[in-house]
Legacy VTK file of the C-alpha trace (Angstrom):
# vtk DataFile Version 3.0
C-alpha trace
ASCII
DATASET POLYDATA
POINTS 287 float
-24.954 105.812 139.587
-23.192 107.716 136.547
-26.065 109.601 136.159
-26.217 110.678 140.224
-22.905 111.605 139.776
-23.293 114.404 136.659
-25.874 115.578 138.967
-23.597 115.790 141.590
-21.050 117.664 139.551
-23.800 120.242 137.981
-24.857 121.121 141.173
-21.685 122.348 142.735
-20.823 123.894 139.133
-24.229 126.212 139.383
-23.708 126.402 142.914
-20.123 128.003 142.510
-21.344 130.524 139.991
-24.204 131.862 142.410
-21.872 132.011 145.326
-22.099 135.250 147.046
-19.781 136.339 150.275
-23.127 134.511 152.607
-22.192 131.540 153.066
-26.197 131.121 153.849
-26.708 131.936 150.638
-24.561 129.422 148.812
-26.131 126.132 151.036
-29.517 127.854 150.558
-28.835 127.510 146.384
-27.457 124.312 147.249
-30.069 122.653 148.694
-32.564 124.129 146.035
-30.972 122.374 142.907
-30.585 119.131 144.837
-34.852 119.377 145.029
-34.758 120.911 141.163
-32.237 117.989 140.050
-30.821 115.039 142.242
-33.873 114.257 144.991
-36.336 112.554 141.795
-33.153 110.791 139.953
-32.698 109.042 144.022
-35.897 108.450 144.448
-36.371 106.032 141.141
-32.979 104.778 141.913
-33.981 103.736 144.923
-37.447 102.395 143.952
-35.606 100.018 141.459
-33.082 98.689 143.322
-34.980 97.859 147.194
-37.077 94.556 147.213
-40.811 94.640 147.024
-41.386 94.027 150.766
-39.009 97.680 151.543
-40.561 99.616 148.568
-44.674 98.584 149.811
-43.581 100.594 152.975
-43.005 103.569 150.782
-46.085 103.466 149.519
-49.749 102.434 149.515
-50.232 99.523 147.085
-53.288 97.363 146.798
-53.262 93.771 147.551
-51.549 90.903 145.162
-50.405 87.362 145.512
-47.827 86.288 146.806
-45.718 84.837 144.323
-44.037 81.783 146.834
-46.972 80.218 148.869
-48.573 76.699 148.833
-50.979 75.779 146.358
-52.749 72.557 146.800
-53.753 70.629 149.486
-55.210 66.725 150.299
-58.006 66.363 152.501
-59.940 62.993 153.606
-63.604 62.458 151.707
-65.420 64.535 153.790
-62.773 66.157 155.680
-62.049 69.450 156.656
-59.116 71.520 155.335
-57.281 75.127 156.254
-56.351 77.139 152.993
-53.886 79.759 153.843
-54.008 82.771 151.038
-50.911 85.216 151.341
-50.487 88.625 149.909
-48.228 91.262 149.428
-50.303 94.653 150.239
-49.761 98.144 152.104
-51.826 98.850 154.597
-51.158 94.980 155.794
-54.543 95.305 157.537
-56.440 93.398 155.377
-59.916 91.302 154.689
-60.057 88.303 152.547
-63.806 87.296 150.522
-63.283 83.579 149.554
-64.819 81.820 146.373
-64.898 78.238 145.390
-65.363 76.810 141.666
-65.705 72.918 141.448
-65.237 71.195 138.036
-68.542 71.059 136.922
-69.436 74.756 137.906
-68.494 77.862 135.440
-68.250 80.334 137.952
-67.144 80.724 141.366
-69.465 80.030 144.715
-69.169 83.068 146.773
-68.139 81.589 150.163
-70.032 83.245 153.891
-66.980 85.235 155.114
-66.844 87.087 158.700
-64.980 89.796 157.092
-62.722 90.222 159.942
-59.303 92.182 159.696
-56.316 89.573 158.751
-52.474 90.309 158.303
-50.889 89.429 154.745
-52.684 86.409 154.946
-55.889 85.010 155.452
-57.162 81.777 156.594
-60.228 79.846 155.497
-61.626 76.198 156.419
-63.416 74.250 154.134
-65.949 71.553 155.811
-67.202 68.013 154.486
-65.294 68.268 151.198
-66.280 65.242 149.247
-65.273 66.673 145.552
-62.012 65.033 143.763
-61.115 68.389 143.019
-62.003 72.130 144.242
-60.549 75.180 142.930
-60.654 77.909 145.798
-59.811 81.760 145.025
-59.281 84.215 147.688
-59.378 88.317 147.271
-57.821 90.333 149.598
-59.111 94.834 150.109
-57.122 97.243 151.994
-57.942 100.672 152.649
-56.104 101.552 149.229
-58.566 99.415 147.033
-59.227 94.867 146.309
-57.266 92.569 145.080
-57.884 92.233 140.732
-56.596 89.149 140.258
-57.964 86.406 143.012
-55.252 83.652 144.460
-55.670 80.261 143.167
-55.271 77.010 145.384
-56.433 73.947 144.601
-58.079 71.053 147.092
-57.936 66.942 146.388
-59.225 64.397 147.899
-57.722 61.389 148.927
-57.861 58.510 146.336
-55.594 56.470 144.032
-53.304 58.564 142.009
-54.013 59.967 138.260
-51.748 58.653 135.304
-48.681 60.211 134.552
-48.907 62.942 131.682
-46.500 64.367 128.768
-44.073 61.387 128.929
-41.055 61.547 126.683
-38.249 58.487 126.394
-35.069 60.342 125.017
-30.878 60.384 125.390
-31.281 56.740 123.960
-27.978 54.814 123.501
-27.119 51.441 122.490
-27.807 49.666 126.130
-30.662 52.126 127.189
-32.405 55.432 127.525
-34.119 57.799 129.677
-38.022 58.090 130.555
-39.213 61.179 132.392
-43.289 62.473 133.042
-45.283 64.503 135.119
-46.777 63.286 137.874
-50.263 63.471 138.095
-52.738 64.411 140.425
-51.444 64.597 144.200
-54.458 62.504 145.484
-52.349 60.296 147.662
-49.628 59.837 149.651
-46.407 57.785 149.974
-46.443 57.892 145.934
-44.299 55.563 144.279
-43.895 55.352 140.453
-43.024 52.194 138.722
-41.941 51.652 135.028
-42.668 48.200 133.842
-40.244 47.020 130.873
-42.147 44.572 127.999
-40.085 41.493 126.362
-37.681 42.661 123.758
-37.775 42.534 119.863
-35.344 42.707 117.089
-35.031 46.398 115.822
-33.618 46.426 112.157
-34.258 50.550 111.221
-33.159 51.901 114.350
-29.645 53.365 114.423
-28.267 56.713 115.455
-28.526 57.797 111.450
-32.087 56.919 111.444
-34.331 58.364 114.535
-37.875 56.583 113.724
-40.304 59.578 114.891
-43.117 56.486 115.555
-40.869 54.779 118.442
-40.182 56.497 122.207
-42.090 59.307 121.405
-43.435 59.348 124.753
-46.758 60.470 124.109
-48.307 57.450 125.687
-51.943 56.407 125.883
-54.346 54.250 127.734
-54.791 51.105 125.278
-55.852 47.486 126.697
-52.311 46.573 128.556
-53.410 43.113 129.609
-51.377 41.168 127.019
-48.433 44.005 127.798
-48.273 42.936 131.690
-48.165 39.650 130.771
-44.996 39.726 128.965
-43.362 41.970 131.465
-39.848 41.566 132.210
-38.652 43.765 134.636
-39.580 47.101 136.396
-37.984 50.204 137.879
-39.331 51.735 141.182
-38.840 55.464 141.973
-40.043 58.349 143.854
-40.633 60.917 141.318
-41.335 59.570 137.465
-37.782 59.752 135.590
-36.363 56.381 134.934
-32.648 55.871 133.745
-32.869 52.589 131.983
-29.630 50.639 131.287
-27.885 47.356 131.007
-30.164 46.605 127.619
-29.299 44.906 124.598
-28.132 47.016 121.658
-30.534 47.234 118.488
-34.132 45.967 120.363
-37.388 47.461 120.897
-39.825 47.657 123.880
-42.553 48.254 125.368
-42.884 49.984 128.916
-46.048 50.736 130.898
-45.421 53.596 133.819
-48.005 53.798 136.654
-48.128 55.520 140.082
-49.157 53.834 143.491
-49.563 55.079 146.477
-51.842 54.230 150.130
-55.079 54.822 148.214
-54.303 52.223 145.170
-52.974 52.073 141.882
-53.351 55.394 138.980
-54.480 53.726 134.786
-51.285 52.685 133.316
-49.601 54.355 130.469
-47.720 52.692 127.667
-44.763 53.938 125.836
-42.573 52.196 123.442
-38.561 52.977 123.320
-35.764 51.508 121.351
-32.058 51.114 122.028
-29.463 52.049 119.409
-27.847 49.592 116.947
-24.069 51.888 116.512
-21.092 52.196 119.118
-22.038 52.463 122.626
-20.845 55.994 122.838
-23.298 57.306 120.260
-26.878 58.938 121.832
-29.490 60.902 120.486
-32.447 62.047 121.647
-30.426 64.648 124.529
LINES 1 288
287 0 1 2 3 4 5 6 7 8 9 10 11 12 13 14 15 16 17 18 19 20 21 22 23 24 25 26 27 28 29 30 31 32 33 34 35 36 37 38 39 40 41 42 43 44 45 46 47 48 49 50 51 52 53 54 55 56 57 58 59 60 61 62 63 64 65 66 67 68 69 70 71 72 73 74 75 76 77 78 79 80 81 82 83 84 85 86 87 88 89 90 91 92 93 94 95 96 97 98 99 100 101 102 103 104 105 106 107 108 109 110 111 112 113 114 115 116 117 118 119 120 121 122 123 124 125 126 127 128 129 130 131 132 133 134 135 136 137 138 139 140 141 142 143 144 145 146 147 148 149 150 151 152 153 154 155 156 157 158 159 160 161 162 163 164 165 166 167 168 169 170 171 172 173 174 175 176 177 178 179 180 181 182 183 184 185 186 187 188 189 190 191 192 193 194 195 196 197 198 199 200 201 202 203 204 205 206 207 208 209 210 211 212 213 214 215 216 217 218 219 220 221 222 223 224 225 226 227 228 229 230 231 232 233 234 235 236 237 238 239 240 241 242 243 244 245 246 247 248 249 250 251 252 253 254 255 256 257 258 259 260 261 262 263 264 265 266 267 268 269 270 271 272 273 274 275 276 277 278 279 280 281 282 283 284 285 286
């Protein structure tokens, strides 16, 4: 805006020394340096500050993807499933050419497509889909040119949940600590994770000086857990997988297997291991 403004200023300083007894003259001089010096400084001032949506209606831009739109979807074994595709593009009138890549295929299946003219987004329906997991891309053309980089949504099908991933157990104290992980693969639904607490040992290293890197790193790991379950004490239920584990005794081990559930069954297990803290209940580590 400081920089509109010196513009401003030089124009009615030029304009002043031009200034004949026409008044004609003096807007016609006017008008001129405003082309010559203010109208391009607007114009990218205006280009930066408007949201995508205003500034596509300024101009003809070829199709991209929409950043906010939904990305996976759960169908039934052999069940059919609508995949939206949205796009931000000017001209809006738009066709969409639909691929599919499965997991054991390098590259993409060019789907049939009717070609017909969509808005910013397209629509496609996938029959008899019987895969765990199908990647589908979309590409949307315009009259300005196609899409470069395709939309990616993925399709699951219905079936017990995978295992959690990248588990970490951290903010440990001396009566408990904190478990978080990713969920896994959204093959199910009602999904319900559980974290399963093992019987408790004696800890003698473990104090807030002296952070063993080989307990609650959370990396977890599919080992046998039969003789694990057995010796399981007590378990936490939640909707998404971050446990805040308390009411423990000070200066113990453990062992804690996390798994998902849902309609469709049961996901592996994973086992962790995490420690409570032998100082003053205030002290934690691991934040």
């Amino acid at each position: 805006m400081a920089h509109l403004h010196s513009l401003t200023e030089k124009i009615n300083a030029t304009t002043e020394a031009v200034q004949t007894e026409d008044n004609s003259d003096s807007r016609s001089v006017t008008w001129l340096l405003y082309c010559l010096y203010a109208a391009p400084a607007v114009s990218i001032y205006l280009h930066l500050m408007l949201p995508l949506r205003t500034r596509l209606l300024w101009s003809s831009v070829t199709p991209v993807c929409a950043v906010q739109q939904r990305r996976h979807y759960l169908v039934a074994p052999g069940g059919a499933v609508t995949v939206s595709c949205q796009v931000d593009a000017y001209p809006t009138s738009l066709t969409f050419t639909w691929a599919l890549k499965n997991d054991s295929e390098r590259s993409p299946i060019q789907l049939h497509s009717v070609g017909r003219e969509e808005g910013l987004t397209g629509h496609y329906t996938l029959r008899g889909v019987n895969q765990k997991s199908v990647e589908v891309l979309c590409s949307a053309q315009n009259d300005v040119g196609t899409q470069i980089t395709p939309c990616k949504m993925t399709v699951y099908t219905e079936g017990r949940p995978g295992p959690v991933r990248n588990c970490s157990v951290n903010s440990h104290t001396a009566s408990g600590y904190r478990v978080i992980c990713e969920a896994g693969l959204p093959r199910g639904t009602n999904t319900q994770y559980t974290l399963l607490k093992g019987s408790e040992e004696r800890s003698n290293s473990v104090s807030g000086d002296n952070n063993n890197d080989d307990l609650g790193n959370g990396r977890g790991g599919h080992a046998s857990v039969s003789p694990i379950l057995d010796k399981l004490l007590r378990n936490l239920t939640s909707s998404s997988p971050v446990f805040l584990v308390s009411g423990l005794r000070a200066g113990r081990e453990f062992v804690l297997v996390v798994r998902a559930a849902g309609d469709e069954g049961v996901s592996p297990p994973v086992v962790l291991t995490a420690f409570t803290l032998t100082d003053n209940a205030q002290t934690v580590i691991g934040e």
